[in-house]
Each structure stands twice: as structure tokens, then as C-alpha cells.
Backbone as ProteinMPNN parsed JSONL, in Angstrom:
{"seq_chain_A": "XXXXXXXXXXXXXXXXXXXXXXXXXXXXXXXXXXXXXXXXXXXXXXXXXXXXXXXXXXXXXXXXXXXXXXXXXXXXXXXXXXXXXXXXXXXXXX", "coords_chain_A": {"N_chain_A": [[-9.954, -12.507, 5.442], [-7.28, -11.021, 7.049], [-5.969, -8.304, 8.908], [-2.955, -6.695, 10.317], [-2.799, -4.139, 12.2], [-0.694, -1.074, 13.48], [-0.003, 1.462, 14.388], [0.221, 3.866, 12.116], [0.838, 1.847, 10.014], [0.0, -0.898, 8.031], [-0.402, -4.534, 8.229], [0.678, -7.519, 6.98], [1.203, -9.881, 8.389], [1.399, -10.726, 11.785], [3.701, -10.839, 13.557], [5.442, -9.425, 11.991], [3.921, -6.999, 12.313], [4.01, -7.086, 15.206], [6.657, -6.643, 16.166], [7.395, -4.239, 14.595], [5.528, -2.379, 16.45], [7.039, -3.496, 18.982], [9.549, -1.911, 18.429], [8.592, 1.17, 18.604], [8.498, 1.187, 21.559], [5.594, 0.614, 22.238], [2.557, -0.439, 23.698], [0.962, -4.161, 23.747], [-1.534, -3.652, 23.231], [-2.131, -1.627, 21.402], [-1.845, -2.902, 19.041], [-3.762, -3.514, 16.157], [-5.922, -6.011, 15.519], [-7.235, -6.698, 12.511], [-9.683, -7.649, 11.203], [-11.067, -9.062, 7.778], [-14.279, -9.813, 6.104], [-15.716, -10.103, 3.539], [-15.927, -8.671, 0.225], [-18.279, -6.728, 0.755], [-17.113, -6.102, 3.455], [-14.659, -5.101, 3.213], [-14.782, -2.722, 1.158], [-16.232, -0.804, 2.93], [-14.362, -1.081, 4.924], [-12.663, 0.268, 3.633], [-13.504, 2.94, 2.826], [-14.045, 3.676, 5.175], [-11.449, 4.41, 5.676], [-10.792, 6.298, 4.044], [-12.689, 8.564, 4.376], [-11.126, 9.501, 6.992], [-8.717, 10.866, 5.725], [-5.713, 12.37, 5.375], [-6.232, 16.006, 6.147], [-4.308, 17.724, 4.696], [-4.225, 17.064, 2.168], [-6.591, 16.477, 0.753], [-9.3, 14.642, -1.533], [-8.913, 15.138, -4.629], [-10.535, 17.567, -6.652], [-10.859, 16.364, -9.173], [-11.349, 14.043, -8.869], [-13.896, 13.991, -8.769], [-15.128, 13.907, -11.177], [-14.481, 12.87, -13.114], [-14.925, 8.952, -14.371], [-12.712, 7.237, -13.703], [-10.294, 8.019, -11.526], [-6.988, 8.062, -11.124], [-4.286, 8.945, -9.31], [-1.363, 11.07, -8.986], [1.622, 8.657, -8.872], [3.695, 9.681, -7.882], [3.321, 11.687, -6.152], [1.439, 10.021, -3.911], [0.403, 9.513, -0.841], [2.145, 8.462, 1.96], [0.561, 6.708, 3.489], [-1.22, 5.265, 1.969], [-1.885, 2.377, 0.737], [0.894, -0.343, -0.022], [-0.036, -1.964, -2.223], [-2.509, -1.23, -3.57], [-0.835, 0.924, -4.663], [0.833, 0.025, -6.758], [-1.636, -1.261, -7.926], [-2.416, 0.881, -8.913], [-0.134, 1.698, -10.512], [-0.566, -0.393, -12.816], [-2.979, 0.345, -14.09], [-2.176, 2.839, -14.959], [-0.529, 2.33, -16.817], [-2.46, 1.119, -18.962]], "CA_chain_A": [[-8.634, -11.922, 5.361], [-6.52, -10.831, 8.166], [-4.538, -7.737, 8.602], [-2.761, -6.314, 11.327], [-2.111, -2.673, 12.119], [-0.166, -0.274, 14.41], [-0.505, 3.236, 14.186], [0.168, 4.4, 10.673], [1.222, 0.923, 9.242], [-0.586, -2.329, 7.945], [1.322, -5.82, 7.49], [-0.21, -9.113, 6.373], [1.888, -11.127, 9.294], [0.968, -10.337, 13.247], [4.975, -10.557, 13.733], [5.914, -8.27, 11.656], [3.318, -5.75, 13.107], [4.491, -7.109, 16.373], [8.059, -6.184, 15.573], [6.651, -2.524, 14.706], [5.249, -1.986, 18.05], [8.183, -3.309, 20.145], [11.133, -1.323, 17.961], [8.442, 1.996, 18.714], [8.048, 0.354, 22.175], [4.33, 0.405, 22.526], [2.131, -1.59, 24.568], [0.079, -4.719, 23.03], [-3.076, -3.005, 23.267], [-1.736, -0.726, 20.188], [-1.841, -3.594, 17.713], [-4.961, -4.298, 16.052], [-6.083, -6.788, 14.508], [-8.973, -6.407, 11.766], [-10.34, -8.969, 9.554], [-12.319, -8.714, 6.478], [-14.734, -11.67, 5.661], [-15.944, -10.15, 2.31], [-16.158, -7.728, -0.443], [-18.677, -5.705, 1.226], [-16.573, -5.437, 4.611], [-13.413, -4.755, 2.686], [-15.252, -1.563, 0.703], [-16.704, -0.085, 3.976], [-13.177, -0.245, 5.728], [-11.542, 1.664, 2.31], [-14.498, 3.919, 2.873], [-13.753, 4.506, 6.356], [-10.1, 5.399, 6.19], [-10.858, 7.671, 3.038], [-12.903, 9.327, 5.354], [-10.355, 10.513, 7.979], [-7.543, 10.923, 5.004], [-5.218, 13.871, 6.019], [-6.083, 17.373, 5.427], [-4.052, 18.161, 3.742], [-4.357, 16.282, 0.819], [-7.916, 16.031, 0.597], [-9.372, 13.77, -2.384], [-8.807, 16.449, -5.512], [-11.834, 17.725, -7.121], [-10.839, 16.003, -10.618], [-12.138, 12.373, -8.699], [-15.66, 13.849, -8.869], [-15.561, 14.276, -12.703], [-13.678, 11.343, -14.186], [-15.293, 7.716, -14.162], [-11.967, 6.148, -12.941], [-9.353, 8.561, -11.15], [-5.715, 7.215, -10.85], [-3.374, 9.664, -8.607], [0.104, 10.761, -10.044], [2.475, 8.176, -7.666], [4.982, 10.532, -7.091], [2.525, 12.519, -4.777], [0.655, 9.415, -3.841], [1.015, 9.421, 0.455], [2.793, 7.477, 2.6], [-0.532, 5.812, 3.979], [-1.412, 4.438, 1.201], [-0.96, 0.433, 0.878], [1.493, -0.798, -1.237], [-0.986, -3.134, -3.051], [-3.136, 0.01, -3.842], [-0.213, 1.922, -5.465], [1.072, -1.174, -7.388], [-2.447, -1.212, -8.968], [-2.605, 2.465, -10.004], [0.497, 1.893, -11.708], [-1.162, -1.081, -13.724], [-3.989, 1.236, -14.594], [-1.407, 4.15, -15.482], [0.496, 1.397, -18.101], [-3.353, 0.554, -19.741]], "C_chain_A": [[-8.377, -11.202, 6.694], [-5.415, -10.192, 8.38], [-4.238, -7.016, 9.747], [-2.428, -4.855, 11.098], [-1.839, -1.836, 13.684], [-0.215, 0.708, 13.698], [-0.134, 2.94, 12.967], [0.194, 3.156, 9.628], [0.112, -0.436, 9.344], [0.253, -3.568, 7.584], [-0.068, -6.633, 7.443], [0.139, -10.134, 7.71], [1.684, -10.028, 10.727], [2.472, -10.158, 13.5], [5.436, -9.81, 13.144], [4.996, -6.767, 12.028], [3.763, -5.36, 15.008], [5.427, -6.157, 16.952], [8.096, -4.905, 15.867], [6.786, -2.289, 16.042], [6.029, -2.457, 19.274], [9.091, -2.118, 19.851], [10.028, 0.212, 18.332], [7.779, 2.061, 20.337], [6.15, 1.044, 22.611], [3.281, -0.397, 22.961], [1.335, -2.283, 23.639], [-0.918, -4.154, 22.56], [-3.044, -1.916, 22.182], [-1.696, -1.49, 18.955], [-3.073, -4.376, 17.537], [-5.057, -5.236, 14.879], [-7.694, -6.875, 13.563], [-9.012, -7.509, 10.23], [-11.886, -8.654, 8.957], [-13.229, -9.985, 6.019], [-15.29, -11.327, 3.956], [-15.947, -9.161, 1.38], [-16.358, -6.287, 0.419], [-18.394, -4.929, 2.686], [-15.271, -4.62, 3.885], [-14.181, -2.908, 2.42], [-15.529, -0.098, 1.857], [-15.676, -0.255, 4.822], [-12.413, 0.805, 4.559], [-12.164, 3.282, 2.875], [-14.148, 4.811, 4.792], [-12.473, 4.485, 6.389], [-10.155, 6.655, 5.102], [-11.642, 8.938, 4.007], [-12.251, 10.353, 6.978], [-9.01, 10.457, 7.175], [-6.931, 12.548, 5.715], [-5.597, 15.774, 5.394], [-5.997, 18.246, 4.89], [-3.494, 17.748, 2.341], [-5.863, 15.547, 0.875], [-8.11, 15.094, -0.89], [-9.882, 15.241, -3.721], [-10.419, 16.17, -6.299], [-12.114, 17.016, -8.321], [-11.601, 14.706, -10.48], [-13.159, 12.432, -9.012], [-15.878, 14.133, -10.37], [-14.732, 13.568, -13.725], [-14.628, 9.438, -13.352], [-14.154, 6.956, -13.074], [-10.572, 7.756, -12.821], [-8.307, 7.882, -10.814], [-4.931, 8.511, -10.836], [-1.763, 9.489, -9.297], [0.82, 9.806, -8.979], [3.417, 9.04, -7.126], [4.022, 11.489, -5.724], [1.72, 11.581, -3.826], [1.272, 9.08, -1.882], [1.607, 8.336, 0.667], [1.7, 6.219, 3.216], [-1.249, 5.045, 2.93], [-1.406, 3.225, 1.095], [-0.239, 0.244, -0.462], [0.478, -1.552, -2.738], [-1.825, -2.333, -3.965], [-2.613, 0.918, -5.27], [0.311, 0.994, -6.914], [-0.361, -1.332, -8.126], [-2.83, 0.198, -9.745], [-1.471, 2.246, -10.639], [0.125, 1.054, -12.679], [-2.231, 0.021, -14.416], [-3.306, 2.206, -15.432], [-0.925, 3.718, -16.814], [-1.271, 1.138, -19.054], [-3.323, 2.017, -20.966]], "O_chain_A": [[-9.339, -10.829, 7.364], [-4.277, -10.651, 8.28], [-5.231, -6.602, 10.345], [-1.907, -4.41, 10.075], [-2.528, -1.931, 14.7], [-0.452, 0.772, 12.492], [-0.127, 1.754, 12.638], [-0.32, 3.307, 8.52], [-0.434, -0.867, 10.359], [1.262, -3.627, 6.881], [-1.253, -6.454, 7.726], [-0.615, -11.066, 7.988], [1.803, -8.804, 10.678], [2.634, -8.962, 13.74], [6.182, -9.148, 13.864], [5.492, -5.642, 11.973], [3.83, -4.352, 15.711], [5.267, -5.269, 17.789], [8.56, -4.375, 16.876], [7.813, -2.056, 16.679], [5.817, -1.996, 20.396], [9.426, -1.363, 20.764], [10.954, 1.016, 18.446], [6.786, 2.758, 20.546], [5.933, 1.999, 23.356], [3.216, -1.367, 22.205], [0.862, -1.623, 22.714], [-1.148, -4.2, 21.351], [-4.081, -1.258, 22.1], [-1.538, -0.911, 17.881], [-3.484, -5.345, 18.177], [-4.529, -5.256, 13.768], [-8.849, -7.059, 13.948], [-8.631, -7.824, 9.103], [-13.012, -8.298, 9.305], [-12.729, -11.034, 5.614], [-15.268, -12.267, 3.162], [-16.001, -8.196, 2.143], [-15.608, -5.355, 0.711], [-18.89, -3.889, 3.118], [-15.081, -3.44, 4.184], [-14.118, -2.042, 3.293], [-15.209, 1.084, 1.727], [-15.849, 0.473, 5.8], [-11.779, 1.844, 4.743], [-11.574, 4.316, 3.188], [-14.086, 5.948, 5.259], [-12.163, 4.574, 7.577], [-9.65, 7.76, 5.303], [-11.14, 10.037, 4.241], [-12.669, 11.3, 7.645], [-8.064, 10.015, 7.827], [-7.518, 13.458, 6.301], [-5.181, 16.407, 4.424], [-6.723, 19.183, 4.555], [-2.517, 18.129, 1.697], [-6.122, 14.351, 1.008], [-7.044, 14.8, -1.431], [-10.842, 16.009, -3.675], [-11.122, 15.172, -6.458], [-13.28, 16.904, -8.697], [-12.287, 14.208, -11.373], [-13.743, 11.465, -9.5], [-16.955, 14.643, -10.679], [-14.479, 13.807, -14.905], [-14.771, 9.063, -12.188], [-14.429, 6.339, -12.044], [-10.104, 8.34, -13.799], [-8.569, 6.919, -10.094], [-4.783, 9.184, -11.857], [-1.174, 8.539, -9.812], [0.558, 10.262, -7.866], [3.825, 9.023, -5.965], [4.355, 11.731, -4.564], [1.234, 12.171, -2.861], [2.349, 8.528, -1.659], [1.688, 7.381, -0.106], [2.026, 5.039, 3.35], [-1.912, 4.08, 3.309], [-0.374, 2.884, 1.672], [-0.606, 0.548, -1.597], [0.576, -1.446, -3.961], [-1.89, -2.704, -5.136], [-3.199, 1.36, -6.259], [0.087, 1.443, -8.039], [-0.119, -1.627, -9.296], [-3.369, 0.418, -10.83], [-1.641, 2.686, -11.776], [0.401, 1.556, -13.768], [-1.893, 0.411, -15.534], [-3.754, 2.444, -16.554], [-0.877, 4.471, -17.787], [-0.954, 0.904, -20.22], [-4.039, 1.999, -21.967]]}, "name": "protein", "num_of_chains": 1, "seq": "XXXXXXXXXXXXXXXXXXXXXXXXXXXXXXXXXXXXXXXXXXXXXXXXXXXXXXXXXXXXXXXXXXXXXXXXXXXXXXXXXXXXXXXXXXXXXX"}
């Protein structure tokens, strides 16, 4: 799998990340491209952006004392991925 990103944002399509980084004009060298070949790469990039999450919204203490934590959406950041939030609301509906 194959996803592109400029600063704050991820897309699925290199042109639409492209796009991004002209309309905020920024030089090529600002759009990366990072591919996942399996499971266990996927996990260990989640793992490393949870790791520099912002601040101030650290990961609430309730995660460490529930099996499966699912975040209210209305507070749920902007960095987030769509795909992400779209499955906590499946979870929220079980």
C-alpha cells in the first residue's frame, strides 16, 4: 500500500497530495511518499504517529483500562484519518 503525505495531510493518490503542496506552494521535497508492505509495517507506522500525537490531547487515561477504547467523534482531531474515524463510528453503532 501506498500513501502519500504533506505536512498534516494523507491522500491515497500522489496528485491529489501533489495538488496540496502546490495550492500551499511548497517545494517537491515536502511530499512523501510511504508505503506499507504489511500488517506489521502498517502497526509500527500507527505506533509511530501515536507517538508524536499533540500535547494537548494526549491519549486519555480511560485507554489504559478498557480492552477496546473508541473516542467520542465530536472531539476526535483533525489528524486523524478519515478511515480511522469511519471505523470508530462502526464500533460506536455495535
Amino acid at each position: 500500500m501506498i500513501v502519500w503525505n504533506i505536512e498534516n495531510r494523507f491522500m491515497a493518490h500522489k496528485a491529489d497530495a501533489d495538488k496540496i503542496r502546490k495550492e500551499r506552494k511548497l517545494p517537491p521535497s515536502e511530499l512523501n511518499k510511504i508505503t506499507i508492505n504489511n500488517r506489521d509495517e502498517l502497526a509500527e507506522f500507527l505506533d509511530g504517529m501515536l507517538q508524536y500525537a499533540k500535547p494537548d490531547r494526549p491519549i486519555p487515561k480511560e485507554a489504559e483500562k478498557v480492552k477496546e477504547y473508541v473516542p467520542d467523534l465530536e472531539e476526535a482531531p483533525d489528524w486523524i484519518p478519515d478511515f480511522i474515524k469511519e471505523d470508530w463510528k462502526n464500533r460506536q453503532r455495535k
